[in-house]
GUMAR-982711 format. One line per field, with one value per atom (N, C-alpha, C, O, CB): residue number from 0; residue in one letter; x, y, z; atom name. Coordinates in Angstrom, 1 decimal. Glycine has a CB too. Example, Ala and Ser with C-alpha at 12.3 -4.5 7.8 and 13.67 -1.06 7.14 Angstrom:
<nodes>
i = 0,0,0,0,0,1,1,1,1,1
aa = a,a,a,a,a,s,s,s,s,s
u = 13.2,12.3,13.2,14.2,11.3,12.8,13.7,12.9,13.4,14.1
v = -5.7,-4.5,-3.3,-3.3,-4.5,-2.2,-1.1,0.0,1.1,-0.6
w = 7.8,7.8,7.8,8.5,9.0,7.1,7.1,7.9,8.0,5.7
at = N,CA,C,O,CB,N,CA,C,O,CB
</nodes>
This chain:
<nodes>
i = 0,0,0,0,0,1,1,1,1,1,2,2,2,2,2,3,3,3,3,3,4,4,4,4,4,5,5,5,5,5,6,6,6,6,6,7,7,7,7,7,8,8,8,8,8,9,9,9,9,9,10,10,10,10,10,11,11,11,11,11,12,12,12,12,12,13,13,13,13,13,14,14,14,14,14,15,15,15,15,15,16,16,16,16,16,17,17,17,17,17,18,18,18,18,18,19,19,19,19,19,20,20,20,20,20,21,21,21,21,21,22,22,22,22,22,23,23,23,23,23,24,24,24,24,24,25,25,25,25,25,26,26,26,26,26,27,27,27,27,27,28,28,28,28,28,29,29,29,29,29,30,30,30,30,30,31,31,31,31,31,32,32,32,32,32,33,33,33,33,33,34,34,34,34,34,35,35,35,35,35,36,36,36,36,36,37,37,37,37,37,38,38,38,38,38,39,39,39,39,39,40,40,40,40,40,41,41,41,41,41,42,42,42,42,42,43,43,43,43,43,44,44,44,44,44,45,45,45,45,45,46,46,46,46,46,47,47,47,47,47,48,48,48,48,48,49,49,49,49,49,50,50,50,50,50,51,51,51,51,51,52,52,52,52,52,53,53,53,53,53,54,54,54,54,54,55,55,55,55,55,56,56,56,56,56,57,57,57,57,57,58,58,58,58,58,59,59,59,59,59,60,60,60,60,60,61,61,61,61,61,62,62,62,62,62,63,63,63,63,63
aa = x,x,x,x,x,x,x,x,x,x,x,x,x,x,x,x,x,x,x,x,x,x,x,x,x,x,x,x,x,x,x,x,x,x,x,x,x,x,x,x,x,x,x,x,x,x,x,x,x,x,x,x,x,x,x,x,x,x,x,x,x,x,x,x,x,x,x,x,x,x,x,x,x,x,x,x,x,x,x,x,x,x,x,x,x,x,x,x,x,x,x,x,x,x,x,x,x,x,x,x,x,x,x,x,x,x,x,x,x,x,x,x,x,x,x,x,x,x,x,x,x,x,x,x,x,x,x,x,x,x,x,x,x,x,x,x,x,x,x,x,x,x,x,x,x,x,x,x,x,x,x,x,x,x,x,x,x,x,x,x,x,x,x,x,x,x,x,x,x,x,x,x,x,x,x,x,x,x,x,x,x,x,x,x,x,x,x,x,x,x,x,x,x,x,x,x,x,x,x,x,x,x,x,x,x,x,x,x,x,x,x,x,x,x,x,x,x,x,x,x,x,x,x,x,x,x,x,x,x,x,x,x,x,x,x,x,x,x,x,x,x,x,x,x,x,x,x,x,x,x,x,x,x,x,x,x,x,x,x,x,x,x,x,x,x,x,x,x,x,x,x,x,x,x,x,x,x,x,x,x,x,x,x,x,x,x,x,x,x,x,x,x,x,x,x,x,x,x,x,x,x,x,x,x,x,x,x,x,x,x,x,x,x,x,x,x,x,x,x,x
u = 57.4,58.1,59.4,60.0,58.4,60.1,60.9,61.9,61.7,60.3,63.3,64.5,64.4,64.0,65.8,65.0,65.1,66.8,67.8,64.6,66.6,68.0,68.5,67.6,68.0,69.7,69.7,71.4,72.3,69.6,71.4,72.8,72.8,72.0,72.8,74.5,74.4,73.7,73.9,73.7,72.9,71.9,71.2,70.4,71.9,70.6,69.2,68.6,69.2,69.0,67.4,66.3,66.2,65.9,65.0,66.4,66.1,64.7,64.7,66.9,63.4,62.5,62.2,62.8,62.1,61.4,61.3,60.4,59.4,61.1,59.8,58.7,58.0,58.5,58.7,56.6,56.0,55.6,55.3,54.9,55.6,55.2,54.2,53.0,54.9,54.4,53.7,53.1,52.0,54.1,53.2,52.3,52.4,53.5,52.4,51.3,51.4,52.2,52.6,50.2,52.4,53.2,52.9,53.8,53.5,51.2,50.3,50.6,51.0,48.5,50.8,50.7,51.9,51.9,50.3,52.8,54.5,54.2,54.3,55.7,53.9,54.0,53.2,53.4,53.0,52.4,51.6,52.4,52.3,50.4,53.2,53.8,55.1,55.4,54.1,55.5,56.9,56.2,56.8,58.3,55.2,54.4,53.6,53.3,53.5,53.5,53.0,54.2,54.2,52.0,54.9,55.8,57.0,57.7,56.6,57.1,58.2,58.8,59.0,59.0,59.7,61.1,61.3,62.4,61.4,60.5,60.8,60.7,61.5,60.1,59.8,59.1,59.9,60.3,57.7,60.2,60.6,59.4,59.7,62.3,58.1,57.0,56.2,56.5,56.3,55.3,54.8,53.5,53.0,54.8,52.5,51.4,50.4,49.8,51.1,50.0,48.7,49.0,48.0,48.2,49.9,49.7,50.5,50.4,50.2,51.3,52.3,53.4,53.7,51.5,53.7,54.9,56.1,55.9,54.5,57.5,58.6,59.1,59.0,59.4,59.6,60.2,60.9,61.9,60.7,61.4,63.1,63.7,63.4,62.8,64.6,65.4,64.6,65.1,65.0,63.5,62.9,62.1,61.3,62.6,62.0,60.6,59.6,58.4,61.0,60.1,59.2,57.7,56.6,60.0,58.2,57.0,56.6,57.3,57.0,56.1,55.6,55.2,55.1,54.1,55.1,54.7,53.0,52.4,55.5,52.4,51.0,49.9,48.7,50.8,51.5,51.1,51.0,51.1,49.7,50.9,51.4,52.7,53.7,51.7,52.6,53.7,53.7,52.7,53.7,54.9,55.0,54.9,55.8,56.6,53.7,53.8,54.9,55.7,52.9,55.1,56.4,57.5,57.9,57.1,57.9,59.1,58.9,59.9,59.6,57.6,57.5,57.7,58.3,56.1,57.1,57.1,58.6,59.8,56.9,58.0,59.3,60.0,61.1,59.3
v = 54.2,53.0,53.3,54.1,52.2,53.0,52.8,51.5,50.3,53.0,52.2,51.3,50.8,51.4,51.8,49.3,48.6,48.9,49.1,46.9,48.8,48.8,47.8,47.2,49.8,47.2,45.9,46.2,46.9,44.6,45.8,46.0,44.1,43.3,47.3,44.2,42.4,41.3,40.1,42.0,42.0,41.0,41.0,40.3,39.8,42.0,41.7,42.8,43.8,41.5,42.7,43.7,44.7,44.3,43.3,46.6,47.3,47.5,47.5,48.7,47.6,47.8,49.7,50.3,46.8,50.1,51.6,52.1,51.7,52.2,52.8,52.9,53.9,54.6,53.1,53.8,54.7,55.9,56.2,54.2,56.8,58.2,58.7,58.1,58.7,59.5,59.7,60.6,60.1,59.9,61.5,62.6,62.7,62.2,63.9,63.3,63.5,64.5,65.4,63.7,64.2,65.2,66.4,67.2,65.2,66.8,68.0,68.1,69.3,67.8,67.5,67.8,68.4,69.3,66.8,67.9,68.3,69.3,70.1,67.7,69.9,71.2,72.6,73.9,70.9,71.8,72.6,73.2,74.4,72.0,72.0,72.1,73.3,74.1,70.8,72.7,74.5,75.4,76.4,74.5,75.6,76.9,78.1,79.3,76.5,77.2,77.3,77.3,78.0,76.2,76.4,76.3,77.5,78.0,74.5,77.8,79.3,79.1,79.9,79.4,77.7,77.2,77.2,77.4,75.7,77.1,77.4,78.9,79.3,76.5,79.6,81.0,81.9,82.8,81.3,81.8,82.5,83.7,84.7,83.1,83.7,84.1,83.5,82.5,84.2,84.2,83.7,83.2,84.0,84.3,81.8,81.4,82.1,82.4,80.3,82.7,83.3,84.7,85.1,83.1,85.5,87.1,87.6,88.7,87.9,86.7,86.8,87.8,88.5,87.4,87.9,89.0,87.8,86.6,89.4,88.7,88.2,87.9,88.7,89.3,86.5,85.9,86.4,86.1,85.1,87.1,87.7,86.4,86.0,89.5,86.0,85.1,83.7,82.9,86.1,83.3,82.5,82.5,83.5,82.6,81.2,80.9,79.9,79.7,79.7,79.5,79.0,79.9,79.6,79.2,81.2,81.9,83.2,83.3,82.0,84.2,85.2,86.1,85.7,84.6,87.7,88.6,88.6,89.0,89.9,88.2,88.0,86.9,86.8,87.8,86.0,85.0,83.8,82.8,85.3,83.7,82.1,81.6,82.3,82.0,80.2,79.7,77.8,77.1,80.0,77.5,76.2,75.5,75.7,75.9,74.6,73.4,72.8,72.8,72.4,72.2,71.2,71.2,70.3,71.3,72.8,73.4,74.3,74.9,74.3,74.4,75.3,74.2,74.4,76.2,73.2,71.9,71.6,71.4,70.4,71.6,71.4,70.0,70.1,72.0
w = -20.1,-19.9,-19.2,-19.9,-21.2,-18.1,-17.4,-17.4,-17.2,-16.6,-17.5,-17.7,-16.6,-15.7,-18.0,-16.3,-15.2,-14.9,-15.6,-15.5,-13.6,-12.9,-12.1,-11.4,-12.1,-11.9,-11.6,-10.6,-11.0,-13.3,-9.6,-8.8,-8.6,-8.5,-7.1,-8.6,-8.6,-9.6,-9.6,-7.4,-10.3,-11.3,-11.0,-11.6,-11.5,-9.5,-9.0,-9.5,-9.7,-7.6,-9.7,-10.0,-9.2,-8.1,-10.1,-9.4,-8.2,-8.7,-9.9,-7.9,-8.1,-8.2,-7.9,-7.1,-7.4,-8.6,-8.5,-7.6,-8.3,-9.7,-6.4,-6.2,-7.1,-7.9,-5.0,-6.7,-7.7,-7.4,-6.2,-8.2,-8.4,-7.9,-6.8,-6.9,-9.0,-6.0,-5.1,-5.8,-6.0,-3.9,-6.3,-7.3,-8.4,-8.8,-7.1,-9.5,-10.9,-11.2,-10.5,-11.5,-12.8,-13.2,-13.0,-12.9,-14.2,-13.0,-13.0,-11.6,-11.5,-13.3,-10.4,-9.2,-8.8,-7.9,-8.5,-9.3,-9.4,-9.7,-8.8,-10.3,-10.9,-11.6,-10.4,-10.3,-13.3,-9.9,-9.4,-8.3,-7.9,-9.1,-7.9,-6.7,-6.3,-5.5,-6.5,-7.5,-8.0,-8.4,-8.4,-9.5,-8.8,-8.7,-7.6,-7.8,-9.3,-6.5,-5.4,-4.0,-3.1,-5.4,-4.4,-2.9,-2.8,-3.8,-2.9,-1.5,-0.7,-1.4,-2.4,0.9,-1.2,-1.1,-2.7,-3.0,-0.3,-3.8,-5.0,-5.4,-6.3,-5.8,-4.9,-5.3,-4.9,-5.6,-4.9,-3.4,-2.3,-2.1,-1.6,-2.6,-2.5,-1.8,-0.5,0.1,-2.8,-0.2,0.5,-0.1,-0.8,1.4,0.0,-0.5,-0.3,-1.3,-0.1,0.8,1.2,0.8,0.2,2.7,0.8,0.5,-0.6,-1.1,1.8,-1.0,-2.2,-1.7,-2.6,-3.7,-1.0,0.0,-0.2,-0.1,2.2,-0.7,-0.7,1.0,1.9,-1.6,1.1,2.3,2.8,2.2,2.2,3.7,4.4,5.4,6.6,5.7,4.3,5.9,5.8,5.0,7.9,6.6,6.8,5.8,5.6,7.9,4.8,3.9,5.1,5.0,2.2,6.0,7.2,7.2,6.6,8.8,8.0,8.3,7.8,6.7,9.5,7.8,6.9,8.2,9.4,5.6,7.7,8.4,8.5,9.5,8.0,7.2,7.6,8.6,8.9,6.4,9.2,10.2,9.4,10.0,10.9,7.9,7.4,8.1,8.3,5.5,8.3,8.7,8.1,8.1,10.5,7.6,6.6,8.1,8.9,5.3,8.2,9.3,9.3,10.2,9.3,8.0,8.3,9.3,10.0,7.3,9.2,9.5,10.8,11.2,8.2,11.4,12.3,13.6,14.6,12.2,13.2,14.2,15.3,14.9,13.2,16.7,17.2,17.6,18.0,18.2
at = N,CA,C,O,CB,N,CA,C,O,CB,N,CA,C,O,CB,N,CA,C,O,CB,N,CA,C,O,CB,N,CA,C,O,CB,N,CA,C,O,CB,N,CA,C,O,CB,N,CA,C,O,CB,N,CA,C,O,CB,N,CA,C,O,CB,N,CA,C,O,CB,N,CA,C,O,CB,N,CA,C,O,CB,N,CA,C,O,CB,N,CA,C,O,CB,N,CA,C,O,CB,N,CA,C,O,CB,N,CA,C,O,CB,N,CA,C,O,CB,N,CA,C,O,CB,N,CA,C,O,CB,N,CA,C,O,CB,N,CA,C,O,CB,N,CA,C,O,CB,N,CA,C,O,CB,N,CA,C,O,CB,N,CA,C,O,CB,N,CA,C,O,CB,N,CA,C,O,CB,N,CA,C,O,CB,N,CA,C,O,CB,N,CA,C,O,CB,N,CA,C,O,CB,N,CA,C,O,CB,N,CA,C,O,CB,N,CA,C,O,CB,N,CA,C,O,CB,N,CA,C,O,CB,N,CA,C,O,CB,N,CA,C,O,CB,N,CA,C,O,CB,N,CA,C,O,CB,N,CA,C,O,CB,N,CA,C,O,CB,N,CA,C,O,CB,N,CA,C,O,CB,N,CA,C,O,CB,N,CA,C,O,CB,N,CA,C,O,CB,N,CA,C,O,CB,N,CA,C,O,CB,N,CA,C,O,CB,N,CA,C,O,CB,N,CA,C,O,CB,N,CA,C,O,CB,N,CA,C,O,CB,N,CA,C,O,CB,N,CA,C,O,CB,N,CA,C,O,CB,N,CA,C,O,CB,N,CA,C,O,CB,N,CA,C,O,CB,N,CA,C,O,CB
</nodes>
């Protein structure tokens, strides 16, 4: 259950979770930027958690 929030008297409405709590969890388990590994080879990051010396590279962040 979730407290309501209200600015002015008006209702803020919350959006809803885009992922489960399981999926969250999964997600700091797995991601650079929390681990500072890399996903595919388990090799510590230098500098850049973008890309990896084994050729992984985080799409997000490689994009120009």
């Amino acid at each position: 259950m979730t407290e309501e929030s209200f600015y002015v008297r008006e209702p803020i409405f919350q959006p809803l979770d885009r992922f489960t709590k399981a999926e969250k969890l999964e997600l700091l388990m797995w991601h650079p930027l929390f681990t500072g590994k890399c996903p595919c080879c388990g090799q510590k990051l230098a500098g850049s958690i973008a890309e990896c010396e084994c050729g992984w590279k985080d799409e997000l962040e490689t994009k120009p």
